[in-house]
Every structure is written in C-alpha cells, then in structure tokens.
Backbone bond lengths (Angstrom), bond angles and torsions (degrees), N, CA, C in turn:
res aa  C-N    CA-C-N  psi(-1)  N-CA   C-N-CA  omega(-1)  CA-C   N-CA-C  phi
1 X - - - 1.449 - - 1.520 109.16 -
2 X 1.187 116.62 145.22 1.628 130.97 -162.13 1.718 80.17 -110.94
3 X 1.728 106.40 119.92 1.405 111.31 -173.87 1.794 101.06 -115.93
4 X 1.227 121.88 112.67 1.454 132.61 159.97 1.553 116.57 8.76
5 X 1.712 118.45 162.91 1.189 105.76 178.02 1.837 82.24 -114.63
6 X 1.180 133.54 6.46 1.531 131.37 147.63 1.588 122.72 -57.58
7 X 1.426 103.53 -41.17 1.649 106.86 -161.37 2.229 86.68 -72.88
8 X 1.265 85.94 -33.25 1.762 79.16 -153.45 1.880 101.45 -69.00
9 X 1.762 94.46 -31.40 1.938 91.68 169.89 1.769 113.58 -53.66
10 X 1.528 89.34 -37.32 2.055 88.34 -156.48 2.031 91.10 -67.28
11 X 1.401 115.37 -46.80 1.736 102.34 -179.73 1.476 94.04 -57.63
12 X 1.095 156.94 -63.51 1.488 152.29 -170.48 1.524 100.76 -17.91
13 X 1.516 101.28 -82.54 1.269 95.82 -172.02 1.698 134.07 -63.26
14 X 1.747 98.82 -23.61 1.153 99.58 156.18 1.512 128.43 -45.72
15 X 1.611 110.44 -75.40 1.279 100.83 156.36 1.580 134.84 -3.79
16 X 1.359 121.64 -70.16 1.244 151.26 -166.77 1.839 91.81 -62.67
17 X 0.915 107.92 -70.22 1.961 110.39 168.02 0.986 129.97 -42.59
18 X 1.752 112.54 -39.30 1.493 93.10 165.38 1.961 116.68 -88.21
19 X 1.219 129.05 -27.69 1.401 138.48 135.31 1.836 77.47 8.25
20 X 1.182 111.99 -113.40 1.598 153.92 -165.34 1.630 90.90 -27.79
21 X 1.034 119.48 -54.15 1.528 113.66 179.81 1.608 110.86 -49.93
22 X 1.385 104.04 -72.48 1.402 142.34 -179.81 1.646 90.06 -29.50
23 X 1.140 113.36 -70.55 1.516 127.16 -179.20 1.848 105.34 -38.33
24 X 1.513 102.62 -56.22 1.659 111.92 -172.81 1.450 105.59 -74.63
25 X 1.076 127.34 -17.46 1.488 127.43 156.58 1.386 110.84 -36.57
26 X 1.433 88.71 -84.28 1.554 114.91 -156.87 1.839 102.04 -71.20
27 X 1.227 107.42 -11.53 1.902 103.70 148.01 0.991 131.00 -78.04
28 X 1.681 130.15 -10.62 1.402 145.16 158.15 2.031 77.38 76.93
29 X 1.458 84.07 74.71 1.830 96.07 164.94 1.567 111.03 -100.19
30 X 1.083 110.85 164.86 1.385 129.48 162.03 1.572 123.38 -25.68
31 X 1.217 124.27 122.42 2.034 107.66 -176.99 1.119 103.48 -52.90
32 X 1.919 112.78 -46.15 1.846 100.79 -159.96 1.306 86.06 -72.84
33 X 0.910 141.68 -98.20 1.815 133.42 -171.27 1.642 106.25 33.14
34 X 1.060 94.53 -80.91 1.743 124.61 -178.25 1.383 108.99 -59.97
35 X 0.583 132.35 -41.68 1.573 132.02 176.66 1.379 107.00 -84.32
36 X 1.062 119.03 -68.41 1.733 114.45 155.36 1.469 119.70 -18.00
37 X 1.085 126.54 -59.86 1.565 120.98 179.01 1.571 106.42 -83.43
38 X 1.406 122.72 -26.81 1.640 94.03 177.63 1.419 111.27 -89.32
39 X 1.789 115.58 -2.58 1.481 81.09 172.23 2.150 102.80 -95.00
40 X 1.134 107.86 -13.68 1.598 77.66 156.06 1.597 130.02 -49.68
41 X 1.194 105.34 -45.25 1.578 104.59 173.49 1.113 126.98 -60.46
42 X 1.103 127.97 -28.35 1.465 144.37 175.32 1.462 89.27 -76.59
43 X 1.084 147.04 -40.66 1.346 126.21 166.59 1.453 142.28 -79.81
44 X 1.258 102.07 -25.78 1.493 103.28 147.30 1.354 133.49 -82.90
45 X 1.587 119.20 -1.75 1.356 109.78 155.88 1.064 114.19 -91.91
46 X 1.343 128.86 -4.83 1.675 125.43 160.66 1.501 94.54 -68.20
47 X 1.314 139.01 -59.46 1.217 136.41 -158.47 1.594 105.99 -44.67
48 X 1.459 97.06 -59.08 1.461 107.21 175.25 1.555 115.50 -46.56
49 X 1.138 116.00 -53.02 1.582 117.52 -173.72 1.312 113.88 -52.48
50 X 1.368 120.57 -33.15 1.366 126.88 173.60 1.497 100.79 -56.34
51 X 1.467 112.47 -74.09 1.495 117.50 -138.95 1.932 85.50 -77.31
52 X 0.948 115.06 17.79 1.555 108.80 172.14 1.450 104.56 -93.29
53 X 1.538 104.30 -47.65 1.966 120.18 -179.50 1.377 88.90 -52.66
54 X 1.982 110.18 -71.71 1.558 92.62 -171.43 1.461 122.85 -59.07
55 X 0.932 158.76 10.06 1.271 143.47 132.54 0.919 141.85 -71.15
56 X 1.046 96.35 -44.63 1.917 112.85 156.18 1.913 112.53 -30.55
57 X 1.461 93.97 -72.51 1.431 99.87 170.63 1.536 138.92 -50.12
58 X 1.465 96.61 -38.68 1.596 113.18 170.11 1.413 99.13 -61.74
59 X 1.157 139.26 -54.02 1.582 142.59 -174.18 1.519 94.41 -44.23
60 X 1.407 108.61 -91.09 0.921 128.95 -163.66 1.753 124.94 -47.78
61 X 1.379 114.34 -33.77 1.424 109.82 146.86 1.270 129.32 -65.24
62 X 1.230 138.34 -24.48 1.134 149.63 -173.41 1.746 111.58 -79.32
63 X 1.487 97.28 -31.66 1.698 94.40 169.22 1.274 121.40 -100.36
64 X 1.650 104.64 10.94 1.211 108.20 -168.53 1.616 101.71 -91.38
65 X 1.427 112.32 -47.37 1.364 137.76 156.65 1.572 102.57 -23.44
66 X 1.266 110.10 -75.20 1.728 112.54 -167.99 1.766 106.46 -71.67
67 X 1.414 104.81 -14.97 1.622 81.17 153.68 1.345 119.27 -92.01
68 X 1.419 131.76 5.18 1.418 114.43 -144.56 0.854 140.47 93.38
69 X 1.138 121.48 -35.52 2.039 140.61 -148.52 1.734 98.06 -82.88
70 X 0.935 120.90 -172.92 1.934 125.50 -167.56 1.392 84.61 -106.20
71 X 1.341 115.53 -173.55 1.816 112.57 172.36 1.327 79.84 -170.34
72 X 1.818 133.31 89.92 1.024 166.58 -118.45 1.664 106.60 176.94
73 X 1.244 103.68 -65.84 1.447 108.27 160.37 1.052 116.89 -54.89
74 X 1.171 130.18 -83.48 1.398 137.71 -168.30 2.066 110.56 -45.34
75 X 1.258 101.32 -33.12 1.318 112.86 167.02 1.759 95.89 -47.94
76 X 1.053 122.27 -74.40 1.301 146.10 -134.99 1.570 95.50 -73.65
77 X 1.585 109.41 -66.69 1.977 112.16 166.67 0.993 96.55 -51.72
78 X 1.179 163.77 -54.56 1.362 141.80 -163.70 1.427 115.16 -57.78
79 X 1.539 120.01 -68.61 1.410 120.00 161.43 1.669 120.70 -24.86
80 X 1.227 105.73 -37.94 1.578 112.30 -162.65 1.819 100.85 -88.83
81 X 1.278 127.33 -31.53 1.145 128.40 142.77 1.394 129.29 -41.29
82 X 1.476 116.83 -50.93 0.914 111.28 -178.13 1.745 123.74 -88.01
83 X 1.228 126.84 20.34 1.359 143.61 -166.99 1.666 87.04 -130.52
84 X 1.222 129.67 -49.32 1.276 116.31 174.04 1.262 136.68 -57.69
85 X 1.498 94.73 -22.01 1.649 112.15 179.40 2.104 107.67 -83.44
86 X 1.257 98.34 1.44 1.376 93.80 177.18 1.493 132.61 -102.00
C-alpha cells in the first residue's frame, strides 16, 4: 500500500507528543498534565488509524473495479480493521 504524505505528517507529530510527554515525565509534571496530552495522542492515532483503513480501502476498491472483481471483501477487512483498532 502506497501510504500518504498526511498519514506520515500526523505520526510526525505524534511522535513529537509523546517526545513532550516523556519530557513532562521526567519533569515530575502534573498527572492531569500527563494524561491530558496522552489522551490527545491517543486520539490522533485513532484519527490516523482511520484515515489509514480509509485509504487502504479507497486503493483497494478502486483496483478492484479496474479488474472487475466485487470489492465486498475489502469492504468487509476494512470494517474489521476498523473495530480492531478500538
């Protein structure tokens, strides 16, 4: 799968957030502080996980189409990805 130059910014900054956590740790920060920023992160790597399925799927129907083939399946792994990711 040919993955976006979006998907690879949104882990960037993910990355970069937990950095920032990691950092507020080891400053002996505040709990809500800390909890506060990882569950943003935890939400933008859900965000991400989506728009990875949806692409995934868009691909993958789209070649399914130019062969012909049903894209029923791919309907279906996608869903199942995306329930797994929860």
């Amino acid at each position: 799968m040919d993955y976006s130059k979006q998907i690879t910014n949104r882990l960037n900054r993910v990355d970069g957030q937990l950095q920032g956590v990691i950092r507020m740790i080891e400053g002996a920060r505040e709990c809500n502080d800390v909890v506060t920023q990882l569950s943003a992160i935890k939400g933008a790597l859900d965000r991400t996980i989506g728009l990875i399925v949806s692409e995934n799927l868009e691909q993958c129907v789209r070649t399914s189409m130019a062969e012909g083939n049903a894209s029923d399946e791919h309907v279906k792994q996608a869903v199942k990805l995306l329930m797994k990711s929860r």
